[in-house]
Structure formats: C-alpha cells, structure tokens
CHARMM-style PDB file with segment names, atoms N, HN, CA, C and O in Angstrom:
ATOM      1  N   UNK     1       6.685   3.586   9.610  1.00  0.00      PROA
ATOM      2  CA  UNK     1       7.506   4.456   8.797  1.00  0.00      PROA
ATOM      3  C   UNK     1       8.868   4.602   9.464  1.00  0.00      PROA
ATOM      4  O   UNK     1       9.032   5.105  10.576  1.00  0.00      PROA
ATOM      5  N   UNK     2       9.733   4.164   8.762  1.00  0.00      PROA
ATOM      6  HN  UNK     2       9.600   3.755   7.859  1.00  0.00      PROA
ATOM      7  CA  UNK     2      11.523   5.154   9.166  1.00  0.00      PROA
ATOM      8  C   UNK     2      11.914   5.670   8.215  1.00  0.00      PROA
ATOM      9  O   UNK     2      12.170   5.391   7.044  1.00  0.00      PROA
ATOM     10  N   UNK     3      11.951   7.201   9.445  1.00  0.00      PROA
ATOM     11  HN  UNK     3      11.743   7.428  10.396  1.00  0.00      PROA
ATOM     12  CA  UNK     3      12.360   8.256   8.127  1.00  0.00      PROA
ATOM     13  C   UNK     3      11.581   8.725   7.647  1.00  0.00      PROA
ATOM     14  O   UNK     3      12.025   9.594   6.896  1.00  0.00      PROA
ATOM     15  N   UNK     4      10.369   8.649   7.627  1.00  0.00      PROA
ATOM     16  HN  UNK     4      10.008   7.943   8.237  1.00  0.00      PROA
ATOM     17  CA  UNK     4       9.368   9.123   6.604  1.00  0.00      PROA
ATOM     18  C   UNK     4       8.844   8.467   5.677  1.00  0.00      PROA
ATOM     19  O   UNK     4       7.758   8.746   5.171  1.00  0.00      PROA
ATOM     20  N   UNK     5       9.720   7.323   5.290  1.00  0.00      PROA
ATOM     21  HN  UNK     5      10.603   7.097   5.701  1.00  0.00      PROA
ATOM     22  CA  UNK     5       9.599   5.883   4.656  1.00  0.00      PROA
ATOM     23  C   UNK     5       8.368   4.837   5.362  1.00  0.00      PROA
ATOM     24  O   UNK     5       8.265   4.745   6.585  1.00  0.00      PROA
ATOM     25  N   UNK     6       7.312   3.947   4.246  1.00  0.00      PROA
ATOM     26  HN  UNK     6       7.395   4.022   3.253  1.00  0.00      PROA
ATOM     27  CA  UNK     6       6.561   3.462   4.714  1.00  0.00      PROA
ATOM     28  C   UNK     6       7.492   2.190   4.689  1.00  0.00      PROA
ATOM     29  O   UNK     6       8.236   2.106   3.712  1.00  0.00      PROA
ATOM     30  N   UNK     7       7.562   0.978   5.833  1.00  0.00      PROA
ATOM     31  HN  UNK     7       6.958   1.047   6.627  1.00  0.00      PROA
ATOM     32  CA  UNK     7       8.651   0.211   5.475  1.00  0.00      PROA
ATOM     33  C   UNK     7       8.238  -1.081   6.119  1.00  0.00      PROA
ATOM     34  O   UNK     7       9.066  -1.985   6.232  1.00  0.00      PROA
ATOM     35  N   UNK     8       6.311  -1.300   6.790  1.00  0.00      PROA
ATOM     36  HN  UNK     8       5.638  -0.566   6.699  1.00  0.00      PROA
ATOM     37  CA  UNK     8       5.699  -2.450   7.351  1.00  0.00      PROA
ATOM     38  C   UNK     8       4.496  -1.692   7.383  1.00  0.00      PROA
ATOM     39  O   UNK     8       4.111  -0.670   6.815  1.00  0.00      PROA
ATOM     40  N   UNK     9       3.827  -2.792   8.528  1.00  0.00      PROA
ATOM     41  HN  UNK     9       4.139  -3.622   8.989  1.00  0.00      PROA
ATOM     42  CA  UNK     9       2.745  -2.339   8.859  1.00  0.00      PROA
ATOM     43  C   UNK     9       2.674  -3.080  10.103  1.00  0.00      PROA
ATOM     44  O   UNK     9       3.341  -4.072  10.398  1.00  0.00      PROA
ATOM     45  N   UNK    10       1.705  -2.432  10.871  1.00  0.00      PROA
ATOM     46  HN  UNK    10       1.164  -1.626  10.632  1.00  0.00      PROA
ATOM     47  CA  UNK    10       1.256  -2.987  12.135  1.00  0.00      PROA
ATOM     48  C   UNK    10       0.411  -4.459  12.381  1.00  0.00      PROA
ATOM     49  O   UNK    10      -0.757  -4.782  12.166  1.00  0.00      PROA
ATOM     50  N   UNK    11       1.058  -4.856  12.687  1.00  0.00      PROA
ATOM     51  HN  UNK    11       2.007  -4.593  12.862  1.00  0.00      PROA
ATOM     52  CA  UNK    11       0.544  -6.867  12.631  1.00  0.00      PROA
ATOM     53  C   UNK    11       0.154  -7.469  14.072  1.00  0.00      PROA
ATOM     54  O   UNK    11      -0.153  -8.639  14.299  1.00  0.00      PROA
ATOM     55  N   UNK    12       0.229  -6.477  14.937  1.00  0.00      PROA
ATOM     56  HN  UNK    12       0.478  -5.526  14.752  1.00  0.00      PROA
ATOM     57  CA  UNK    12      -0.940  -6.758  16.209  1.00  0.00      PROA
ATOM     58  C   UNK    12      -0.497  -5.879  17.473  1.00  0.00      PROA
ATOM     59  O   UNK    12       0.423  -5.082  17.290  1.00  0.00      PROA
ATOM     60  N   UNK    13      -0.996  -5.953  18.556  1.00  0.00      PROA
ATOM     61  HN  UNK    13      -1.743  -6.601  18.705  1.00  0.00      PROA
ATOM     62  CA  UNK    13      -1.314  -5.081  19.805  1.00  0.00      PROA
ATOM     63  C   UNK    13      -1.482  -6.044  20.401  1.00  0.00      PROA
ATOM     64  O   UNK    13      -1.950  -7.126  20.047  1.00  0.00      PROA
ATOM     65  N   UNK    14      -0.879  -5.498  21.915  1.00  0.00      PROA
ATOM     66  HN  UNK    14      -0.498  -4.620  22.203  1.00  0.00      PROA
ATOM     67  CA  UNK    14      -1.070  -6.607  22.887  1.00  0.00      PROA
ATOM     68  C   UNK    14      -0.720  -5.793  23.965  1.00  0.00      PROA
ATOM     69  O   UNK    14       0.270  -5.062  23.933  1.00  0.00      PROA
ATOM     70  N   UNK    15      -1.773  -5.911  25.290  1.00  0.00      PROA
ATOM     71  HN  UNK    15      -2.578  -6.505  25.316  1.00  0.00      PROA
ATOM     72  CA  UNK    15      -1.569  -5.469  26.801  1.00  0.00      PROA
ATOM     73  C   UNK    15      -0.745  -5.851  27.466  1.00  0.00      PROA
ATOM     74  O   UNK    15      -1.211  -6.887  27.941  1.00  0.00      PROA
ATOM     75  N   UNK    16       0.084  -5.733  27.792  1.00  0.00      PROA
ATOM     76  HN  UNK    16       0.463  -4.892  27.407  1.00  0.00      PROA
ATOM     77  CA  UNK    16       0.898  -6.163  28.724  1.00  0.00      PROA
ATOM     78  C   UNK    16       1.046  -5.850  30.332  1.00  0.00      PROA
ATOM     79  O   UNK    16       2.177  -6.188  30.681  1.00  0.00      PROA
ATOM     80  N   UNK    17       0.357  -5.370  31.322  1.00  0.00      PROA
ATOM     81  HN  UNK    17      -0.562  -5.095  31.039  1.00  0.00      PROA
ATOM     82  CA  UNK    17       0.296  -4.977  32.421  1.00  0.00      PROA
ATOM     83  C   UNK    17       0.184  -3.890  32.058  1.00  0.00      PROA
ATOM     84  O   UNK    17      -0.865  -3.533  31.522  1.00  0.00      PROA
ATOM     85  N   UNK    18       1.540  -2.781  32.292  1.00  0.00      PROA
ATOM     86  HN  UNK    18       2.392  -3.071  32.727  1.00  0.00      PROA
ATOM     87  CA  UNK    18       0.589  -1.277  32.091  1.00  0.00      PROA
ATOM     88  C   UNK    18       1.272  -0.288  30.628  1.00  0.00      PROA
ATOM     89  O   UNK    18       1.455   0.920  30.478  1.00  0.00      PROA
ATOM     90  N   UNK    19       1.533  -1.622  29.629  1.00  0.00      PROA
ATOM     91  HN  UNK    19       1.385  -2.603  29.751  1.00  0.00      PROA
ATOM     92  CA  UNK    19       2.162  -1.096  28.636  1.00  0.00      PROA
ATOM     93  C   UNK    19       1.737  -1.659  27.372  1.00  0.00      PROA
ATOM     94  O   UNK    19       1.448  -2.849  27.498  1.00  0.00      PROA
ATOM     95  N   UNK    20       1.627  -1.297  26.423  1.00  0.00      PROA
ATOM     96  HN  UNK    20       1.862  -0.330  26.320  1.00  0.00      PROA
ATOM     97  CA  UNK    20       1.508  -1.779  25.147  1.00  0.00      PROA
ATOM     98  C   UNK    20       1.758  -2.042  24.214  1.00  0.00      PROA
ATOM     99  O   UNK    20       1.485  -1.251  23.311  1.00  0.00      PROA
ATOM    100  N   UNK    21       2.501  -3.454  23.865  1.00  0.00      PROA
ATOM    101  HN  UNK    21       2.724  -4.097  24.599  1.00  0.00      PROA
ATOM    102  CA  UNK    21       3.329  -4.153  22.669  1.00  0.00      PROA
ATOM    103  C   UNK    21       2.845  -3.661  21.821  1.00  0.00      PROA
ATOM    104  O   UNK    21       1.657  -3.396  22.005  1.00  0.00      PROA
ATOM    105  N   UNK    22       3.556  -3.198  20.221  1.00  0.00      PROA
ATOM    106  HN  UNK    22       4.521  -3.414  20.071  1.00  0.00      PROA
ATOM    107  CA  UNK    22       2.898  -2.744  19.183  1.00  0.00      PROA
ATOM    108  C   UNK    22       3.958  -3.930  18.368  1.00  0.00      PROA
ATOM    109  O   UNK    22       5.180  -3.856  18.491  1.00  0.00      PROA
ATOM    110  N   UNK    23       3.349  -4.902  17.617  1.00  0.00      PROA
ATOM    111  HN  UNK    23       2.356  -4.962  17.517  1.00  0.00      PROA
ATOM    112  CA  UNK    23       4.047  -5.870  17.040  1.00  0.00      PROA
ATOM    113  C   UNK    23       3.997  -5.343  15.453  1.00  0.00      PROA
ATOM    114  O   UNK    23       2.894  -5.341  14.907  1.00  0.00      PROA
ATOM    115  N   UNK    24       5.116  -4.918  14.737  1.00  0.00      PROA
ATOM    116  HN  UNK    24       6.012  -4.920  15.181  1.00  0.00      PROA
ATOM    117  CA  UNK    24       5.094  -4.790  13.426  1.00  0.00      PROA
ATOM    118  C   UNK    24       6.060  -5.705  12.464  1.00  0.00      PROA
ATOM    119  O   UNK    24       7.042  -6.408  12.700  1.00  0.00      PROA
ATOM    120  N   UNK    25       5.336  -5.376  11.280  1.00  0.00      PROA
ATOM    121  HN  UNK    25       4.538  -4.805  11.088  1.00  0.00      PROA
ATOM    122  CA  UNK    25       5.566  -6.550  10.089  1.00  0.00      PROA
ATOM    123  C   UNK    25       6.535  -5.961   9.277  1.00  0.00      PROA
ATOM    124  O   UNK    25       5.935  -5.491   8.310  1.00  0.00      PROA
ATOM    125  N   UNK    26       7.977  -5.707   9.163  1.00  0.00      PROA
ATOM    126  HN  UNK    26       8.464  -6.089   9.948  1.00  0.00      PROA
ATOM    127  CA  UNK    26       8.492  -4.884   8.170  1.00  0.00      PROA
ATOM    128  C   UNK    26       9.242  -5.690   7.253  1.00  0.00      PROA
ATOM    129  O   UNK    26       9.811  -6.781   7.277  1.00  0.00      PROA
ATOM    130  N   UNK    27       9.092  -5.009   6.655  1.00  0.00      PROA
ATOM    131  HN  UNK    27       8.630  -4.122   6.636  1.00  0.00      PROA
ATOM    132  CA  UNK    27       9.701  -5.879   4.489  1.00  0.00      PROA
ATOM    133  C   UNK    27      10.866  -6.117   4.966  1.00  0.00      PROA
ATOM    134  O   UNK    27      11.433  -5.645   5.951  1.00  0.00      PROA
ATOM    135  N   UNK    28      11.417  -7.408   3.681  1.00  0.00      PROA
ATOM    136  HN  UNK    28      10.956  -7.791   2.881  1.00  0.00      PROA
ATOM    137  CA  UNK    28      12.473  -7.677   4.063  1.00  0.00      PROA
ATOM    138  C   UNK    28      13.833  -6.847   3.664  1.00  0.00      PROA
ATOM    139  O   UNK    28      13.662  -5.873   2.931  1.00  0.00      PROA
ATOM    140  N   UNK    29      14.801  -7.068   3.971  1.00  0.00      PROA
ATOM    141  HN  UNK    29      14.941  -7.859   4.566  1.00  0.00      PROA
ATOM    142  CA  UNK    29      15.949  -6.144   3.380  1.00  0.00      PROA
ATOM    143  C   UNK    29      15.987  -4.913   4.046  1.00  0.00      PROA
ATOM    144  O   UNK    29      16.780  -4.030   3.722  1.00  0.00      PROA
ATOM    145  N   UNK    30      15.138  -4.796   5.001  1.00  0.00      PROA
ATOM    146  HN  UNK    30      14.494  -5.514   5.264  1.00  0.00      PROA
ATOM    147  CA  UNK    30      14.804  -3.065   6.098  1.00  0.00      PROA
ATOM    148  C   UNK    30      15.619  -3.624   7.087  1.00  0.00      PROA
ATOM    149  O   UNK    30      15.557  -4.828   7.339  1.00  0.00      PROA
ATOM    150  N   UNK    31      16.417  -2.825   7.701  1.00  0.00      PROA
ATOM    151  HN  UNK    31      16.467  -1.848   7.496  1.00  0.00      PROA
ATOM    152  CA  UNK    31      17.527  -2.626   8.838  1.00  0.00      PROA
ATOM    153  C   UNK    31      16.567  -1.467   9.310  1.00  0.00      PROA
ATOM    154  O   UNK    31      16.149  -0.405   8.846  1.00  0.00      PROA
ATOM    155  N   UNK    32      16.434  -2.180  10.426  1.00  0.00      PROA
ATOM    156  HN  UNK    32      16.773  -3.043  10.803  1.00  0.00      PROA
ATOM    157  CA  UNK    32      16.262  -0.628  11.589  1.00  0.00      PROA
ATOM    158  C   UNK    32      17.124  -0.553  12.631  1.00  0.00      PROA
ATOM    159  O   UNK    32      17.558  -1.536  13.231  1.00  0.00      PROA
ATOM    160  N   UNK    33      17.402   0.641  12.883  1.00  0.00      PROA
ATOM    161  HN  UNK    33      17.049   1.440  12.396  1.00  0.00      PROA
ATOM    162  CA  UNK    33      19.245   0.557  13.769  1.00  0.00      PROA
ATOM    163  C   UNK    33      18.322   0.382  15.119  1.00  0.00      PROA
ATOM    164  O   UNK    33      17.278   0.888  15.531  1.00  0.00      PROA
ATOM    165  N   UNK    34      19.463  -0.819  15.690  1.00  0.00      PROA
ATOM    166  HN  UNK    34      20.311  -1.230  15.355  1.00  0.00      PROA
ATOM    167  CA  UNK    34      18.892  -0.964  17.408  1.00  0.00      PROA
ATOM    168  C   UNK    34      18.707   0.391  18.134  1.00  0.00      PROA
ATOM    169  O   UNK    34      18.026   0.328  19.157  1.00  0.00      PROA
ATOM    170  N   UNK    35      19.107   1.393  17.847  1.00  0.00      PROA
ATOM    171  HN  UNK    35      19.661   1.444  17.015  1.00  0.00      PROA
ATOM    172  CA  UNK    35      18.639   2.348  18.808  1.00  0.00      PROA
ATOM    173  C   UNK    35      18.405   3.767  17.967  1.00  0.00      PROA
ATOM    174  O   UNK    35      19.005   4.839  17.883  1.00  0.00      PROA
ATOM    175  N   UNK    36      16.786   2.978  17.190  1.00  0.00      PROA
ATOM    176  HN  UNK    36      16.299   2.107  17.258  1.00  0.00      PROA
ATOM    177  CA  UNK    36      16.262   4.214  16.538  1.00  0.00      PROA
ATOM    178  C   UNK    36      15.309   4.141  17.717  1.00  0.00      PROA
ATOM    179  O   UNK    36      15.337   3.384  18.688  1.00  0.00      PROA
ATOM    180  N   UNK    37      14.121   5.489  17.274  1.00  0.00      PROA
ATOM    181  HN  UNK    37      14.098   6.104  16.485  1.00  0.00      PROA
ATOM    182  CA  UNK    37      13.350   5.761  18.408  1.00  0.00      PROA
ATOM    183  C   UNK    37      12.084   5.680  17.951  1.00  0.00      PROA
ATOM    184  O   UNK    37      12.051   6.171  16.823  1.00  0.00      PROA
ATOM    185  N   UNK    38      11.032   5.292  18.294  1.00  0.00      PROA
ATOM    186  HN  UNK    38      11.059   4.893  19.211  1.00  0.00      PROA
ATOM    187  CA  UNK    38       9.977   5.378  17.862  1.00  0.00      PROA
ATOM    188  C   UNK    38       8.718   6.085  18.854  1.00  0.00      PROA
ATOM    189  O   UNK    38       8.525   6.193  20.065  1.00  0.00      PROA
ATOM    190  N   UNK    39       8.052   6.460  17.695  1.00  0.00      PROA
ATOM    191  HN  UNK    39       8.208   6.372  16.711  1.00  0.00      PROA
ATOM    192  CA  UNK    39       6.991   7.394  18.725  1.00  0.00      PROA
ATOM    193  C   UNK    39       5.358   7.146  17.851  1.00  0.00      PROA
ATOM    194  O   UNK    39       5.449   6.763  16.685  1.00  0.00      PROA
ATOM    195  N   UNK    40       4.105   7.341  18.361  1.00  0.00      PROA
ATOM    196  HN  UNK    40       4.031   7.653  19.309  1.00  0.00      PROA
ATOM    197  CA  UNK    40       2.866   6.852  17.636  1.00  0.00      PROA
ATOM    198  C   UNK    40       2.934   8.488  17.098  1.00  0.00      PROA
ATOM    199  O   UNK    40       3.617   9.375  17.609  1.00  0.00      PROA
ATOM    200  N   UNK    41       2.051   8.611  15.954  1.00  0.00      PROA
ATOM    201  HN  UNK    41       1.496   7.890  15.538  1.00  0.00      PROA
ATOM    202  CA  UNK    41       2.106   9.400  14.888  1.00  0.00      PROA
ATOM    203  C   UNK    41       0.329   9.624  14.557  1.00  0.00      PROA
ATOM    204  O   UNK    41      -0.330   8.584  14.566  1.00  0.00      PROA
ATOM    205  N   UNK    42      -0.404  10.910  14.280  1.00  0.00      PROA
ATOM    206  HN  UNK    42       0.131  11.755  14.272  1.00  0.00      PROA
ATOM    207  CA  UNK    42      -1.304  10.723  13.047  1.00  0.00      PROA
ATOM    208  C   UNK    42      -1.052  11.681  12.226  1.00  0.00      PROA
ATOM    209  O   UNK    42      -0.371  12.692  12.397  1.00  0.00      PROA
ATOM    210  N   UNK    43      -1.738  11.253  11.153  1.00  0.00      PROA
ATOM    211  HN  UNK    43      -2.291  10.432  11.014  1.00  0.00      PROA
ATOM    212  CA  UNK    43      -1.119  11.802   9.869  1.00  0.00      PROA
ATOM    213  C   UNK    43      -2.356  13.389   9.754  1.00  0.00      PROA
ATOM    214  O   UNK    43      -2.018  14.521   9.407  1.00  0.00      PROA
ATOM    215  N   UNK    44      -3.389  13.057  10.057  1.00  0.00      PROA
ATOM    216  HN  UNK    44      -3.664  12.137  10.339  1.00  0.00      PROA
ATOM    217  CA  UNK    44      -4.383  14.143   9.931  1.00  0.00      PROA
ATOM    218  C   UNK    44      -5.765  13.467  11.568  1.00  0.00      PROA
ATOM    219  O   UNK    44      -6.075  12.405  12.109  1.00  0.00      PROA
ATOM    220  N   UNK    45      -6.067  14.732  11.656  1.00  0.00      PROA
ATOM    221  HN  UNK    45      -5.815  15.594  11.217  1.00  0.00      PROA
ATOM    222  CA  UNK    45      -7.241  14.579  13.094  1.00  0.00      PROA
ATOM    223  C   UNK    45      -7.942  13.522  13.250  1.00  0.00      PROA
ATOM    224  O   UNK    45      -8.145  13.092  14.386  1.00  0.00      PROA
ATOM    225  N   UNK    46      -8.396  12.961  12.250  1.00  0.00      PROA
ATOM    226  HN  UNK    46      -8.231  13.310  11.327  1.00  0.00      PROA
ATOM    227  CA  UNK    46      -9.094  11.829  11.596  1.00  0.00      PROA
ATOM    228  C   UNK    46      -8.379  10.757  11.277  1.00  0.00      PROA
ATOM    229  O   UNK    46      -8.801   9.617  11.471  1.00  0.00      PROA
ATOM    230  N   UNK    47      -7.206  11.028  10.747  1.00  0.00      PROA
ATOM    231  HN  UNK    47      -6.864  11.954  10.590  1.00  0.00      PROA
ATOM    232  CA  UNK    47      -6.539   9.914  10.054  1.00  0.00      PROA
ATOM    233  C   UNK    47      -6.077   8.791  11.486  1.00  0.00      PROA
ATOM    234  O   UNK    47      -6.273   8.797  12.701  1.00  0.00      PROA
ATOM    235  N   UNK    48      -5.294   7.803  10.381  1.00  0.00      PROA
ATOM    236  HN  UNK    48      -5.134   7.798   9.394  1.00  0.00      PROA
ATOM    237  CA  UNK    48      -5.092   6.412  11.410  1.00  0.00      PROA
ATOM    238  C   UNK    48      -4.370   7.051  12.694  1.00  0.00      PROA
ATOM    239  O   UNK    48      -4.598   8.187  13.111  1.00  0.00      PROA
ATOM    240  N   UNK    49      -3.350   6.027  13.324  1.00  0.00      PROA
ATOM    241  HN  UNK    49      -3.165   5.104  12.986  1.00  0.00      PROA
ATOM    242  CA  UNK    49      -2.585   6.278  13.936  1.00  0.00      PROA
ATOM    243  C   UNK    49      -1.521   5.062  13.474  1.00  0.00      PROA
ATOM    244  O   UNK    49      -1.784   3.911  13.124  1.00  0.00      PROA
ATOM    245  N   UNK    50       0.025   5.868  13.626  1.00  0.00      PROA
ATOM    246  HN  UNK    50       0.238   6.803  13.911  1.00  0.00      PROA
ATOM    247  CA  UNK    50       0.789   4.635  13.098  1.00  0.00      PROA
ATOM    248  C   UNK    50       2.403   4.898  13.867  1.00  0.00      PROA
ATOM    249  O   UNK    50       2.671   6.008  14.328  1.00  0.00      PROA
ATOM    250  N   UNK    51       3.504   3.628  13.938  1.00  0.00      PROA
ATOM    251  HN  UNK    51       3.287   2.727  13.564  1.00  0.00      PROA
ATOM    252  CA  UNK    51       4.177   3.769  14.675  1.00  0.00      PROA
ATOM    253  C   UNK    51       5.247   4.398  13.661  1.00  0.00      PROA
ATOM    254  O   UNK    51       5.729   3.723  12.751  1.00  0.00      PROA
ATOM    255  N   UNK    52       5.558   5.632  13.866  1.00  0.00      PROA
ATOM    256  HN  UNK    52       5.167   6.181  14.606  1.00  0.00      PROA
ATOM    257  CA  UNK    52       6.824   6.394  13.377  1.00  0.00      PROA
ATOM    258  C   UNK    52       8.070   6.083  13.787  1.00  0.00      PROA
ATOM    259  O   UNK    52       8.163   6.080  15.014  1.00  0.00      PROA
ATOM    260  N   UNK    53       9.335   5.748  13.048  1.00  0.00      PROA
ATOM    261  HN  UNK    53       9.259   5.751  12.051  1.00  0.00      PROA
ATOM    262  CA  UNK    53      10.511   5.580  13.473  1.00  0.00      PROA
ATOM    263  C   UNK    53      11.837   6.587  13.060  1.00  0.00      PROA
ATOM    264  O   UNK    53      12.097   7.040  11.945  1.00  0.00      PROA
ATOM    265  N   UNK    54      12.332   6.715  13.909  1.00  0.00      PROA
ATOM    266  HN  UNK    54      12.120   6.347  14.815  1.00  0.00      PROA
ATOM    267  CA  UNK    54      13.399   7.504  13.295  1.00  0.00      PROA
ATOM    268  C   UNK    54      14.675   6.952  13.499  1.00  0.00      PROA
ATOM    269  O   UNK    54      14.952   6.373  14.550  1.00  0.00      PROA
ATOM    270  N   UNK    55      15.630   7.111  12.391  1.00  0.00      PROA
ATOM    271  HN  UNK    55      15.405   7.581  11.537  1.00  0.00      PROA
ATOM    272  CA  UNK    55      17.066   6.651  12.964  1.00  0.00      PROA
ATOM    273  C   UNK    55      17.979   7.738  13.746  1.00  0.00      PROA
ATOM    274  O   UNK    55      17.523   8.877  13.644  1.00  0.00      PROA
ATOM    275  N   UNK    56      18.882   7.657  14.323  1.00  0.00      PROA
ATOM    276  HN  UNK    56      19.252   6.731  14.406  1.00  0.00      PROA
ATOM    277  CA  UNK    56      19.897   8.290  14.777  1.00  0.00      PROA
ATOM    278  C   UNK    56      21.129   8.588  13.991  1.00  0.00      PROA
ATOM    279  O   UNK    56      21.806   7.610  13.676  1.00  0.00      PROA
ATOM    280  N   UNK    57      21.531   9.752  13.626  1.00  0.00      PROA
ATOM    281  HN  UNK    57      20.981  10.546  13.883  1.00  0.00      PROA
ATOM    282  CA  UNK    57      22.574  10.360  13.009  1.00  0.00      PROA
ATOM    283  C   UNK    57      23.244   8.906  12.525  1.00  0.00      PROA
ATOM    284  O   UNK    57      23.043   7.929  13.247  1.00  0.00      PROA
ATOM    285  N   UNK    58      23.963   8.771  11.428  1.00  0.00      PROA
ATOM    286  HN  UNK    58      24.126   9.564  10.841  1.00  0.00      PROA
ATOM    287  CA  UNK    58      24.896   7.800  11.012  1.00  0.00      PROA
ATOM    288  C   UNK    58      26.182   7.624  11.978  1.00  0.00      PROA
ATOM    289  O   UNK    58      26.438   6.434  12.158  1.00  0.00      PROA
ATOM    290  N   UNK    59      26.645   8.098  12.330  1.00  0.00      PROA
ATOM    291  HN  UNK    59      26.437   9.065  12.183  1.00  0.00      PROA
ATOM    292  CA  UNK    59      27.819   7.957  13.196  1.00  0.00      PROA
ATOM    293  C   UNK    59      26.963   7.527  14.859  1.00  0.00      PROA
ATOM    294  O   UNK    59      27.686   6.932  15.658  1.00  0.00      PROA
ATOM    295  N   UNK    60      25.940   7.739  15.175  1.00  0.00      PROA
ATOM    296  HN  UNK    60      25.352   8.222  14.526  1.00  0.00      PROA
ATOM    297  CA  UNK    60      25.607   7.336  16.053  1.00  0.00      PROA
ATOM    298  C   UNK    60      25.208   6.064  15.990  1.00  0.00      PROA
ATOM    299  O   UNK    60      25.429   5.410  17.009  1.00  0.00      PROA
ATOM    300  N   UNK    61      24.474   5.295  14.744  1.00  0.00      PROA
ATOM    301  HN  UNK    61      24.294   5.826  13.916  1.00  0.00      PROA
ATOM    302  CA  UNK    61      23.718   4.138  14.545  1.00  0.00      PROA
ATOM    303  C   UNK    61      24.573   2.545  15.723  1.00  0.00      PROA
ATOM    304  O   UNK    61      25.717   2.194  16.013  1.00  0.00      PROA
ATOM    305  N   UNK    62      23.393   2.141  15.978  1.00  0.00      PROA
ATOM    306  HN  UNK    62      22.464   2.426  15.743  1.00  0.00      PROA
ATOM    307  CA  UNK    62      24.056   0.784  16.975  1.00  0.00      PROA
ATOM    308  C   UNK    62      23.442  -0.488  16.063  1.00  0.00      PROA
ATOM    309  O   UNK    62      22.277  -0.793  16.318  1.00  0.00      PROA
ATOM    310  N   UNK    63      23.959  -1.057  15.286  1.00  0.00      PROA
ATOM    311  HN  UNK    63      24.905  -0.809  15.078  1.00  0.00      PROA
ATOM    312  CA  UNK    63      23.443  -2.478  14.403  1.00  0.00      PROA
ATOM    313  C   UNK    63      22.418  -2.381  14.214  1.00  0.00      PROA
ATOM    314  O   UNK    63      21.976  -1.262  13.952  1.00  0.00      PROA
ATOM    315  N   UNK    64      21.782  -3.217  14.246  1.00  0.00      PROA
ATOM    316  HN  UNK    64      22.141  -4.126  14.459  1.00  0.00      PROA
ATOM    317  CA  UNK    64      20.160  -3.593  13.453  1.00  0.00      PROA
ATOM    318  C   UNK    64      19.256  -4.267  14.265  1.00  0.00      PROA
ATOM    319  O   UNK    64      19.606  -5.394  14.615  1.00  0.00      PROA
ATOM    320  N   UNK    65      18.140  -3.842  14.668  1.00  0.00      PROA
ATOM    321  HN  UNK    65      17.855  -2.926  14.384  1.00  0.00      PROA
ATOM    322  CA  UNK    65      17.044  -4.841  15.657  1.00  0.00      PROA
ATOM    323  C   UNK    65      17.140  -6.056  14.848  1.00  0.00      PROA
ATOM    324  O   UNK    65      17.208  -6.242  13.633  1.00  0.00      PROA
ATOM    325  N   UNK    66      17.124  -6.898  15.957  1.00  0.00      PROA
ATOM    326  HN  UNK    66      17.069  -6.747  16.944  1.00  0.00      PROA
ATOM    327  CA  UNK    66      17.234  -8.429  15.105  1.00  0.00      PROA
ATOM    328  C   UNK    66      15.576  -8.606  15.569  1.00  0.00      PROA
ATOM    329  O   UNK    66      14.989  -8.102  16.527  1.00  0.00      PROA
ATOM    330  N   UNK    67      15.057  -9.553  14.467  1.00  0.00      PROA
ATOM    331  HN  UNK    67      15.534  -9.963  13.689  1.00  0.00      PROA
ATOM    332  CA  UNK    67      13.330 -10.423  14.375  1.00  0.00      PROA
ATOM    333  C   UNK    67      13.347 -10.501  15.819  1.00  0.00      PROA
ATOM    334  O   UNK    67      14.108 -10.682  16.770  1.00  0.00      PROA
ATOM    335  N   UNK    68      12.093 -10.270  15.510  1.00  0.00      PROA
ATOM    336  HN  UNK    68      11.475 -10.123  14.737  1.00  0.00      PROA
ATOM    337  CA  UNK    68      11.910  -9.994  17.183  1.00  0.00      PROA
ATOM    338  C   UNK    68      12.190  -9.471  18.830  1.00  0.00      PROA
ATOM    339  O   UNK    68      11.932  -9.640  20.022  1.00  0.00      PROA
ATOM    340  N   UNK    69      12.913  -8.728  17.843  1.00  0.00      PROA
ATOM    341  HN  UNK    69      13.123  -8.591  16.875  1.00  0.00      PROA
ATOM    342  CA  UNK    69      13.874  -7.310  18.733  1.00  0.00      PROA
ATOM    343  C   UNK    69      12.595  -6.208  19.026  1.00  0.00      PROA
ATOM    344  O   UNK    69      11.597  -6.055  18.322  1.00  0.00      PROA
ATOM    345  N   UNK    70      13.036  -5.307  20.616  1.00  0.00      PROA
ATOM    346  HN  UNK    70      13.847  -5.431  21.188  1.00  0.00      PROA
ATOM    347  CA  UNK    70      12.167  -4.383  20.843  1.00  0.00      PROA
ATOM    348  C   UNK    70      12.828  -2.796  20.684  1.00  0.00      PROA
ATOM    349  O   UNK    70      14.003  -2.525  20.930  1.00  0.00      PROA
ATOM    350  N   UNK    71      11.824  -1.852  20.232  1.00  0.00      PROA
ATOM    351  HN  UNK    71      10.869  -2.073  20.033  1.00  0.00      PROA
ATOM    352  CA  UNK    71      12.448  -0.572  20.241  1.00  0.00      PROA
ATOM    353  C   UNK    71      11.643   0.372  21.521  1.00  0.00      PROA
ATOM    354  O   UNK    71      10.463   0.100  21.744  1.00  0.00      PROA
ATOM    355  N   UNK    72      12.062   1.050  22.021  1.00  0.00      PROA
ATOM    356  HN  UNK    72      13.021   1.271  21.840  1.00  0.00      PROA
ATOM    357  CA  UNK    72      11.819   1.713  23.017  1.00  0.00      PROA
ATOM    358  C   UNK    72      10.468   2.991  22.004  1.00  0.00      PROA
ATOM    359  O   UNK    72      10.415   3.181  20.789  1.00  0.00      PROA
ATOM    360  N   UNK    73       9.622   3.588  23.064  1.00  0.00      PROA
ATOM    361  HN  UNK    73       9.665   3.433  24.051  1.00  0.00      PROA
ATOM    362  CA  UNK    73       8.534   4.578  22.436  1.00  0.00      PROA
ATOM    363  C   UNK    73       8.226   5.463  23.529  1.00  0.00      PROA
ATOM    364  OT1 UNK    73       7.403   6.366  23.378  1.00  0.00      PROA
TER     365      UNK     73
END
C-alpha cells in the first residue's frame, strides 16, 4: 500500500544475513518517491501482514525508485 492505496503485492522474502528482503510486485504506472518510507503493517490481530508505504510531503519528494530499487523499513 502507498498512502493507503493498494498498489502491488508481495512477490517474495528472502534472508539475507541479519535482515530481510521483502521483494514487491507493483502495477505499472505507480511511482514510488525514492525516499518514501516503509514500515510492515496488520490490518486486524489476525489479519495478514503487509508492507505499508508512505510518501513524503510533495515538496520533499526525491524521484522515483527505479525496478529494482530498495526502500529503507
């Protein structure tokens, strides 16, 4: 989600020493600004878990993660 917007989905996990890649699939025509922030999310106690994104104020925005670009969490 950015924004509150559903805008991919999660397309794999991977260990990395002592951290964990979260690889997502997002539609095309979605810009996510290089330095939005992301944080894991559930929606209810039970419910999934999913990677939430947020952008940064418009005047703050820095371009667009390019394919295969990483966001910080």
């Amino acid at each position: 989600m950015l924004d509150g917007v559903k805008i991919g989905k999660v397309s794999g996990v991977t260990l990395t020493g002592d951290r964990v890649d979260v690889h997502l699939r997002i539609g095309s025509g979605i810009e996510v600004p290089a330095n939005a922030r992301g944080s894991l999310e559930q929606a209810a106690v039970l419910g999934d878990i999913y990677v939430a994104l947020e952008s940064p104020p418009l005047a703050e925005r820095a371009g667009a993660v390019a394919p295969g670009g990483r966001i910080a969490l």
